[in-house]
TITORGU-989270 format. One record per residue: residue in one letter; z, y, x of N, C-alpha, C, O in turn. Coordinates in steps of 0.2 Angstrom, whole numbers, plus 5000, padded with zeros to 4 digits. Last residue first. Example, Ala and Ser with C-alpha at 12.3 -4.5 7.8 and 13.67 -1.06 7.14 Angstrom:
REM residues 2
S503549895064503649955068503950005064504050065067 A503949725066503949785062503949845066504249835071 
//
This chain:
REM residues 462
X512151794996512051874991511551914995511451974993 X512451684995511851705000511651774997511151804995 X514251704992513751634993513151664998513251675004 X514951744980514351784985513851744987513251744986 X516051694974515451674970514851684976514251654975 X517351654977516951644983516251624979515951574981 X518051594967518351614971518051654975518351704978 X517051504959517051564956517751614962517951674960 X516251424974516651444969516751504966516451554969 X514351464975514851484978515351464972515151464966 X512851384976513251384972514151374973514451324973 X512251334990512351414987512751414982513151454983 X511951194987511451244984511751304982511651334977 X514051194986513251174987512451184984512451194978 X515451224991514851234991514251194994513951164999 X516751174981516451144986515551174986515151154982 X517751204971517751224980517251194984517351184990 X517251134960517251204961517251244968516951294969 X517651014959517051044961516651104964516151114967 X519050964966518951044960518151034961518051074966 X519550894976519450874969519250904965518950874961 X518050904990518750894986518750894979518250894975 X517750744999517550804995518150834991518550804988 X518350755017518150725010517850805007517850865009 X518450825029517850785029517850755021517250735019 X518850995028519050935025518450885027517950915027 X519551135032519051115032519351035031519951015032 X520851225034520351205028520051175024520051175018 X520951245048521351225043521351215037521851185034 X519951355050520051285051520451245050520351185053 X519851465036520151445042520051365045520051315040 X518351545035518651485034519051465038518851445044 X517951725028518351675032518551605030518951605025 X517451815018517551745018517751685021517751635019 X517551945022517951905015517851845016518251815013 X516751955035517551935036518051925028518651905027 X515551905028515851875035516451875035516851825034 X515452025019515451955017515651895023515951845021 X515352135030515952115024515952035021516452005021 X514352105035514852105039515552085035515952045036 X513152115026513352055031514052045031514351995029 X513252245024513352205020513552125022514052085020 X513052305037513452315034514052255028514652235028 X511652285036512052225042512952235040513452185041 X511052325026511252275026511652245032511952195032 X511552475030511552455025511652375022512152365019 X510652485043511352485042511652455037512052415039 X509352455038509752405041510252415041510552365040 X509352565028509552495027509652465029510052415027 X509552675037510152675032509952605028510452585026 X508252665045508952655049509252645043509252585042 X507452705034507352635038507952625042508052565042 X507252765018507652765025507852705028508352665026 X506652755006506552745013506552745020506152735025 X507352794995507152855000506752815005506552855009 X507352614990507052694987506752744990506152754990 X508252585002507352565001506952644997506552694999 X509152654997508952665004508352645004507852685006 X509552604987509552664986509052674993508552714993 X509752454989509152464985509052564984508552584981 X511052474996510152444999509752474995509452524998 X511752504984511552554988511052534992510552564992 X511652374977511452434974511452494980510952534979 X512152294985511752274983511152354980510552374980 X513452354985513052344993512352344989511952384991 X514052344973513952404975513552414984513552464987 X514152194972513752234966513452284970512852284972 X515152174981514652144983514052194978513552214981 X516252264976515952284982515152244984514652284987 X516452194964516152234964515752274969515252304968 X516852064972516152064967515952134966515352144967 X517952094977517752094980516652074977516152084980 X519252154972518652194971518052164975517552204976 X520252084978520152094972519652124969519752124963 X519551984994519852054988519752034984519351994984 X520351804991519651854994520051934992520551944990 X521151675002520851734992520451774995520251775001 X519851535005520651585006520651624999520351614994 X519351435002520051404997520251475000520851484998 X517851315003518151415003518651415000518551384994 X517551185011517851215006517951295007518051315012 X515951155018516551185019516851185013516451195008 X514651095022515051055020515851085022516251055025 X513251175011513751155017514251135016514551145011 X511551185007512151135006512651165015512451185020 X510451335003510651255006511451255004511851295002 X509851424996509751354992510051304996509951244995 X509451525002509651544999510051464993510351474988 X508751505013509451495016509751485009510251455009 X507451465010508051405010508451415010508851375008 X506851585011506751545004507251505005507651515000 X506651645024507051645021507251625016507851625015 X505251605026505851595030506751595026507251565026 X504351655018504451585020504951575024505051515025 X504551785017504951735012504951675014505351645011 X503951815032504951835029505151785022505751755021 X502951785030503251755032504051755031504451715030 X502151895025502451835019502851785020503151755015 X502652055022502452005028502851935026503451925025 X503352145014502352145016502252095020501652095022 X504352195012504252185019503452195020503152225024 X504652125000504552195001504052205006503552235005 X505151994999504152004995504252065000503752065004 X506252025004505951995008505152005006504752015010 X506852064993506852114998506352095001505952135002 X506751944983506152004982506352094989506052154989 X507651884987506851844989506451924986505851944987 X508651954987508751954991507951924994507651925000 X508651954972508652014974508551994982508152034983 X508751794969508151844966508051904970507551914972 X509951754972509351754976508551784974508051794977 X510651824964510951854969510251824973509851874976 X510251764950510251854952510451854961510251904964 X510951654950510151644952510251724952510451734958 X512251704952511951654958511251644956510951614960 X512351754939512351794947512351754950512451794954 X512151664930511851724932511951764935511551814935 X513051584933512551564934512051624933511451614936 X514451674930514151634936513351624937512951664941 X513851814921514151764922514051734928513551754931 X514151994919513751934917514151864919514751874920 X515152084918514952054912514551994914514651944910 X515552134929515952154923515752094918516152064915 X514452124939514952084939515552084933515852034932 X512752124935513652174931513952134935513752084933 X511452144947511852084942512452134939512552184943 X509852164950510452154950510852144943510752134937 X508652124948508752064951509652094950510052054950 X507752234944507952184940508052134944507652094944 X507652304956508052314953508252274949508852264948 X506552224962507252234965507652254961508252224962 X505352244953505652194957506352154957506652104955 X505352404957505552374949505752294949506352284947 X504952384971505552414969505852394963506452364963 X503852354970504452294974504952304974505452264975 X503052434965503152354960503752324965504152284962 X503152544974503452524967503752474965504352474964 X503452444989502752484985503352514977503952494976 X503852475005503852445001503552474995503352534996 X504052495019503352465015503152445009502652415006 X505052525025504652575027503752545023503252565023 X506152445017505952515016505452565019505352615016 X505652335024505452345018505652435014505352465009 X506052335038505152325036505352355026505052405024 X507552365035506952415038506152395037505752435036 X507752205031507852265027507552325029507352355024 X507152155039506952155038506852195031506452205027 X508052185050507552185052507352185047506852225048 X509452095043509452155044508752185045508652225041 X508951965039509052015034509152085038508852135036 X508951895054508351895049508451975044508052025044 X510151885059509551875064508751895057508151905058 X511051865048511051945050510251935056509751985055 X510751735044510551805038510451875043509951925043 X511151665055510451675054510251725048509751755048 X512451705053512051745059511551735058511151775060 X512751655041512751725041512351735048511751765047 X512351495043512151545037512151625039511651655040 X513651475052512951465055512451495050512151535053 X514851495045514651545049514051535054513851575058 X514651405035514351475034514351525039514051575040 X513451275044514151325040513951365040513351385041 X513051135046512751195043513351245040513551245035 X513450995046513651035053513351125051513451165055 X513150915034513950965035513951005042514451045043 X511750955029511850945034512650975034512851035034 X510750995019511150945018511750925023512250895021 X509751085021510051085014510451045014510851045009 X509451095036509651155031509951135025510451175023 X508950975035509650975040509851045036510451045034 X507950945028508450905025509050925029509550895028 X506951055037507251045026507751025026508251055024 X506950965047507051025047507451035041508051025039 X506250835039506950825042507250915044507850915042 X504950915039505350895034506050875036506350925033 X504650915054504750965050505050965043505451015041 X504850785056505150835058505350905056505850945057 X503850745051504450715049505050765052505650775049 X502650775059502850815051503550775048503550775042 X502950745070503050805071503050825062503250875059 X502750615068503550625072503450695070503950715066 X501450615066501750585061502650605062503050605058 X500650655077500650695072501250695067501650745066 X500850685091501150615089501050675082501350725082 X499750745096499850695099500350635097500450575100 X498950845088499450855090499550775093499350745088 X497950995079498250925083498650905088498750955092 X498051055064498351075070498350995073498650955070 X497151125053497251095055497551095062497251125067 X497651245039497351245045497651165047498151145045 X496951335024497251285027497051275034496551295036 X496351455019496851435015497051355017497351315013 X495451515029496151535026496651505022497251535020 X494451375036494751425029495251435029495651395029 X494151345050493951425048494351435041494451495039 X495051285064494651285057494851365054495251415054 X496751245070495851235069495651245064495951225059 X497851295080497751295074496851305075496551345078 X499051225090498351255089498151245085498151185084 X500951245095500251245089499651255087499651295083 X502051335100501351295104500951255102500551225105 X502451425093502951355094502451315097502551245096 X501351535093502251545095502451475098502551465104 X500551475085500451465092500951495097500951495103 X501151465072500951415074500851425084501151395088 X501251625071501751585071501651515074502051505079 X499751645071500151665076500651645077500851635083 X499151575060499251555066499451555071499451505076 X499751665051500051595051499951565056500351525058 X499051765052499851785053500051705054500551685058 X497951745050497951755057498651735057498951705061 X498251705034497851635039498051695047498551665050 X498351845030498851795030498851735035499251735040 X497051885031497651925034498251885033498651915036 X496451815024496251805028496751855034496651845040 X496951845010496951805012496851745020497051685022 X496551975009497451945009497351875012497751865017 X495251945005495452005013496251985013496451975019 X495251904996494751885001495051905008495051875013 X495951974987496251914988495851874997496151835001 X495052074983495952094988496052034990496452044995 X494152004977493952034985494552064987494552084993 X494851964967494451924970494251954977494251914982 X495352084961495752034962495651994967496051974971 X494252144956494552164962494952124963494952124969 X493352064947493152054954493652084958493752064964 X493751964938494052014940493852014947494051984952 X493151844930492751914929493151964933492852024932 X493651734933492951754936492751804936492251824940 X494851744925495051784933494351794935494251844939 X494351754913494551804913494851794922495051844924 X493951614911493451654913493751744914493351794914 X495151554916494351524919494151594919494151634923 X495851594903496251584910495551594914495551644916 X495251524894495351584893495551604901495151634904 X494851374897494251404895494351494896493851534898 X496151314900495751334906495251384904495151434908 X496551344885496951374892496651364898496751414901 X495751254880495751314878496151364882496051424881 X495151114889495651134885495451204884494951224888 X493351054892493651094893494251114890494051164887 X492450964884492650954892493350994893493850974896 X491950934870492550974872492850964878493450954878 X490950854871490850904867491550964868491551024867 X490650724885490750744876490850824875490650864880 X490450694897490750714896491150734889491750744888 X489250634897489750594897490550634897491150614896 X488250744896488350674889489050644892489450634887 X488550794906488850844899488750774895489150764890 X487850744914488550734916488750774908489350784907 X486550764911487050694911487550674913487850624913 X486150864911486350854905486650774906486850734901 X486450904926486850924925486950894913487450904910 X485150854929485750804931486250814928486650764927 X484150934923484350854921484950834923485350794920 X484351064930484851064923484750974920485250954916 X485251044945484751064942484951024935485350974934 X486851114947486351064952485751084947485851134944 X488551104950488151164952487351114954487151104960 X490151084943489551044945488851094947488751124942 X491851144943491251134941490751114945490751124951 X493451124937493051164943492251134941492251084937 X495151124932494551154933494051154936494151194941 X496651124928496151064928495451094926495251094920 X497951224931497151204925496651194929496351244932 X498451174943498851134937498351164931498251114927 X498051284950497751194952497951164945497651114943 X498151404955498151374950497851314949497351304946 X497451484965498051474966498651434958499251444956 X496051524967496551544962497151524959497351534953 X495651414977495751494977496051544972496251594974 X496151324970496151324976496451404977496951434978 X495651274954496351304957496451324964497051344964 X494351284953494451344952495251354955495451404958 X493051224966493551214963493951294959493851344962 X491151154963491751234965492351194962492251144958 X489751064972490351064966490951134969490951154975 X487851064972488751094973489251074970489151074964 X486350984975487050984970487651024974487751014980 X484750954977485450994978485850994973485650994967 X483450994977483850914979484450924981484650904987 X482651104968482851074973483151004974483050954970 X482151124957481551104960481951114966481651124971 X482951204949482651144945482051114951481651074948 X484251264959484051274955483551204954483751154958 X485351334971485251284965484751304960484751354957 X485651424980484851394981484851344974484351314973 X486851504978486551514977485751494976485251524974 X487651384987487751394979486951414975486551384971 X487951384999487351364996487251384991486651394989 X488851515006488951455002488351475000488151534999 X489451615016489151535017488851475013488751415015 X489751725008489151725013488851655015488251635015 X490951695003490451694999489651705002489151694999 X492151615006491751625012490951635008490451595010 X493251574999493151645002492651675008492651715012 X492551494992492751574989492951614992492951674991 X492551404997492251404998492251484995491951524998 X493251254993493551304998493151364999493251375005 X492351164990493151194985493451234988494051244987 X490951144988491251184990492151214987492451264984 X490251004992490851014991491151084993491451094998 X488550954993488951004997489551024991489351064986 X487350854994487750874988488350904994488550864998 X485550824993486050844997486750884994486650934992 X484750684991485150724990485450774994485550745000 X483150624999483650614996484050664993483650714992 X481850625004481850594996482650574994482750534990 X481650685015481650625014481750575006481850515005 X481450825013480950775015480750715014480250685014 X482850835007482550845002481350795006480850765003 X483650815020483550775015483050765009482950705006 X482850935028482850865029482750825023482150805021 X483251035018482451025019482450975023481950945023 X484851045020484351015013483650995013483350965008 X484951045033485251025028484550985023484150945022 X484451195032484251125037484351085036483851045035 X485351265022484651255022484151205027483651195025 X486451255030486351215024485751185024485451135024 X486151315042486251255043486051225038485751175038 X485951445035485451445039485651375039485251345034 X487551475030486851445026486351425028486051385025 X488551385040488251455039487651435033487351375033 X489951285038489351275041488951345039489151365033 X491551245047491151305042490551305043490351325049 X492951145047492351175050491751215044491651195039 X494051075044494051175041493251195042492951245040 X494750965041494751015048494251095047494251145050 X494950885032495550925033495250975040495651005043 X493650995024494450965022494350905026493850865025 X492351105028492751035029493351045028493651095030 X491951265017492251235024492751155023493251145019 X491051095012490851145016491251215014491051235008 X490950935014491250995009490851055016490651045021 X489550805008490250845014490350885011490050895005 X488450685006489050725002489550745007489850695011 X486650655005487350665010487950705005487950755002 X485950514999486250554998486850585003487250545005 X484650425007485350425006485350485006485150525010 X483350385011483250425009484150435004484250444998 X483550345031483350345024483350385020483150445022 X485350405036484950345035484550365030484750395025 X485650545045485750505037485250455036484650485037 X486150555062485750565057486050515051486450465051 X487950625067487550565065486950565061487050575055 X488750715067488150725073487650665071487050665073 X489850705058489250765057488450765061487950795059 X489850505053489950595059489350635058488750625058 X489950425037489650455044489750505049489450555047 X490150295028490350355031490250375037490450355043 X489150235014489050265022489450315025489250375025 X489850194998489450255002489550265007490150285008 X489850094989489850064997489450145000488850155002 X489850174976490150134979489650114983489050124982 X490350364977489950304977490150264978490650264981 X491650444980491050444975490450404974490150414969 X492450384988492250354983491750364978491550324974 X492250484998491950404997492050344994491950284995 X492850574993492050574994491850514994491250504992 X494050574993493650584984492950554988492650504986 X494450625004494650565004493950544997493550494997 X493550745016494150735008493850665007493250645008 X493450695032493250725026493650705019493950655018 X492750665048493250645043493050695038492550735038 X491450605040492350605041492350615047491950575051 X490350625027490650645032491050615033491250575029 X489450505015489850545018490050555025489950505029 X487950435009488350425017488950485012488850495007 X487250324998487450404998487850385006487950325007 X486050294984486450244991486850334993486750384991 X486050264966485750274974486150254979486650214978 X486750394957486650324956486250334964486150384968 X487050494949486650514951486150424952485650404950 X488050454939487650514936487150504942486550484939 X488750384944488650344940487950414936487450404932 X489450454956489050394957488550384952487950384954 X489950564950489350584952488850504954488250484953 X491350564945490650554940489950544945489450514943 X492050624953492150544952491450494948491150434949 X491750754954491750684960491350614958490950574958 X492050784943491750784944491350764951490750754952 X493750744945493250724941492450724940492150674938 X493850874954493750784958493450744951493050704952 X493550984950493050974953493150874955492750824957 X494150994932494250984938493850964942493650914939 X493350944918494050964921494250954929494350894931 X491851054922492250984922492851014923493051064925 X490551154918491151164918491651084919491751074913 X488951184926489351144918490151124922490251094927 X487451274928488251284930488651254925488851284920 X486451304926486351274934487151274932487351264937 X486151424918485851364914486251314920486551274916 X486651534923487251494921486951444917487351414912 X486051514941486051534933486451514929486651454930 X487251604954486751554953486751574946487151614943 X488451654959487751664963487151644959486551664961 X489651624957489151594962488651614964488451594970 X489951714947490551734954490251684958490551674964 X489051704938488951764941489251764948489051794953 X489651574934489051584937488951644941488651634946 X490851604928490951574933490151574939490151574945 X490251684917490751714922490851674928490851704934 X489351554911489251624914489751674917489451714921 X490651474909490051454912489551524916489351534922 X491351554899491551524903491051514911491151534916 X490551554889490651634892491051594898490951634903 X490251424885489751464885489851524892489451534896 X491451404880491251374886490651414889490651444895 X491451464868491951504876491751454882491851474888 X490451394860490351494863490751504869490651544874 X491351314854490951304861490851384864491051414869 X493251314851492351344850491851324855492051314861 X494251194853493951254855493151274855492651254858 X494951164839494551154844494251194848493751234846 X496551274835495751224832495351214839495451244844 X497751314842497451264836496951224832496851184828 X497851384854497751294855497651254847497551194846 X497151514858497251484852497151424853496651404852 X497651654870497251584868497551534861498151524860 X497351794876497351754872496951694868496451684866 X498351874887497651824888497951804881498551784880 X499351974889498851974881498351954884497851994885 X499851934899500351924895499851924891499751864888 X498851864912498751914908499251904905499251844905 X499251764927499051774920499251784916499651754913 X498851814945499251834939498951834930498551874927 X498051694954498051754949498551764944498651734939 X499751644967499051644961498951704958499351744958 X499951634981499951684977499451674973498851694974 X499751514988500251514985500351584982500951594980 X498051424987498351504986499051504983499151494977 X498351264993498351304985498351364987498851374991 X498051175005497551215005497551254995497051274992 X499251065002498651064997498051114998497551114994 X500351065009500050995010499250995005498850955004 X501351145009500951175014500251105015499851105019 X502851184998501951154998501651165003501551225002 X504451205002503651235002503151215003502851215009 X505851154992505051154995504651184996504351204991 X507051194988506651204988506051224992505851274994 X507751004982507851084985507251114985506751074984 X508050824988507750884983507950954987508250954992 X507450735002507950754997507650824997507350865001 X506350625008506950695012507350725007507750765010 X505950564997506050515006506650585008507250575009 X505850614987506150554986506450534994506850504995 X505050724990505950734988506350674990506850674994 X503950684993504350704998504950714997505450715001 X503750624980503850574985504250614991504850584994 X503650744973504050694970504250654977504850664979 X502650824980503150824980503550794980504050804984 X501050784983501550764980502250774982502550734985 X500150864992500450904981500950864980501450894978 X498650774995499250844995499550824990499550784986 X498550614994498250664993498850724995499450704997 X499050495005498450495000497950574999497350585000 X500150525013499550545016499050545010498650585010 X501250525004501150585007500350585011500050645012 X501150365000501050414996500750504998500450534994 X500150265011500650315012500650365007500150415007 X499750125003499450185005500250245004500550254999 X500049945004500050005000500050065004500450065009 
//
């Protein structure tokens, strides 16, 4: 049986199950972890069948954002379905790439797996992506088109996977589709729009092949939430061209981290990179086991928590006043909390709200990624001393002056601001050694985990 982690990206379940729960950062799917934001008055109506007509508009928005006719362009739930179908629609003999997405060789049966350098036997179907999963390489259209005037000589296919591909709208074939080529495309919609969960993406080929994949498909391919959703991000161009440029301004930043920790990172799509490595398998176990020492680890104290906070939160409270926008403001504020009035679990999910939206502040996405866990790990101390009596409101009134400081943007008065904040919660919550227990104790209450401070010692990752 097949390494669940290796099969496909995504699955989570399985990483919990081997490294334990908490919260996760996907890095295993090439997804936009900034998706299109969708519309509160997107309106969609799941009670009657969906209209055809929205397919229609559907299929047209998505065409316009290819390039191609929107006769040339049929909607599937999701482009690996439309993988899956391709055997039995196209039929024949077929190679693939590899390395290369896993779907591909299945898309046929007994399809030829072959190296890029390798000629294509005959008059066999060629299927690769283009840019390559998992190693990114990017071929230019000039190549396609070499590509395709081979195969198409030879009396076969040439069907090019572009599920990555959005942002490299210079390189994609798309635009050559039409009823007198030997061409096929497939697009994905959740990659780049950061929504994978609607089951989306589509088939790009001449209009025969394309009605034989609508016969098998039936009359309602599409739910009415992909249908509204679909064609209302196709249609946002500015969305689409800030995301092009974000995105590729993220991919440098991640590299550089990567080549900090001596990491070489391969391959051209912004939305994943390939790193090799000599013992691959040690090294992402490792990084997972990372996870599992933060969240679970009795050797993780809080006085190990604070100086990683002060090593991170003070610096970063100065990026974000010197960057920060409105929206990061409105953000921030709704994230504080009454100590008067609300309750536990609303100020422990409020305390990491305000502290993950300091970090959005910044402009540099890295800060959330880094800081995302502290806010959700395990330690293995009891907090039994007393604290002040004022100590929540103090907590309240740090919270609220930070957020004074970002406001004017005064860059020295927030780090101050926060390192200040640190300090205090440092010395209110001292753990005498004398305290420390290797049991659990009786009160659940005393016992910190997931951040979730006793109501003695609610502050936690404030």
């Amino acid at each position: 049986m097949s390494d669940p982690l290796l099969h496909h990206g995504g699955n989570l379940a399985a990483a919990r199950a081997r490294y334990g729960d908490g919260p996760w950062l996907d890095l295993s799917t090439g997804i936009n972890p900034l998706p299109w934001p969708v519309p509160c008055d997107l309106d969609i109506d799941l009670g009657p069948l969906p209209d055809p007509s929205l397919l229609v508009d559907l299929e047209a928005a998505a065409a316009a954002h290819f390039g191609v006719a929107p006769d040339h362009v049929c909607a599937v739930p999701g482009s690996e379905m439309g993988l899956r179908l391709l055997g039995p629609v196209l039929g024949g003999r077929a190679c693939h790439h590899v390395p290369g997405y896993r779907t591909h060789g299945a898309a046929f049966a007994d399809s030829q797996p072959l190296s890029a350098d390798n000629p294509v036997p005959g008059d066999a179907a060629l299927l690769f992506a283009n840019p390559n999963n998992p190693c990114g390489t990017l071929h230019d259209r000039a190549a396609l088109e070499t590509l395709l005037a081979e195969r198409t000589t030879a009396g076969g296919w040439l069907i090019v996977d572009e599920a990555f591909a959005d942002a490299h709208p210079e390189a994609s074939i798309a635009p050559l589709v039409d009823d007198a080529r030997r061409l096929i495309v497939f697009r994905s919609f959740g990659k780049f729009f950061g929504l994978a969960g609607v089951r989306l993406g589509f088939v790009l080929a001449p209009r025969p092949i394309l009605a034989r994949y609508r016969a098998l498909l039936g009359d309602w391919p599409i739910d009415a939430t992909a249908l509204a959703i679909g064609t209302r991000a196709y249609r946002d161009r500015a969305w689409i061209e800030a995301t092009r440029t974000s995105l590729a301004a993220r991919a440098s930043t991640f590299d550089g981290l990567l080549e900090v920790h001596g990491l070489m990172p391969e391959g051209k799509s912004p939305l994943f990179r390939l790193v090799s490595h000599p013992d691959a398998e040690q090294l992402a176990d490792g990084l997972a086991a990372g996870f599992t020492l933060l969240t679970k680890s009795a050797d993780v104290g809080l006085a190990d928590l604070l100086e990683l906070r002060r090593a991170l939160e003070v610096p970063a409270a100065g990026l974000a006043a010197a960057r920060r926008t409105e929206e990061n403001l409105i953000e921030i504020r709704s994230a504080l909390f009454d100590p008067d009035v609300d309750d536990f679990d609303t100020m422990m999910a409020a305390h990491a709200a305000f502290h993950m939206a300091v970090a959005k502040a910044t402009g540099n996405p890295l800060f959330e990624l880094v800081v995302r866990p502290l806010y959700h790990a395990k330690y293995g101390e009891d907090v039994t001393v007393n604290l002040p009596a004022d100590y929540w409101e103090r907590i309240d009134a740090d919270h609220r002056g930070l957020l004074d400081c970002l406001a004017a943007r005064d860059v020295e008065a927030a780090r101050r601001a926060a390192r200040s904040h640190l300090d205090y919660v440092g010395v209110s919550t001292e753990v005498p050694m004398t305290t420390r227990s290797v049991d659990a104790p009786s009160a659940p209450s005393q016992l910190i985990a997931n951040g979730a401070w006793p109501p003695s010692c609610r502050h936690g990752c404030k």
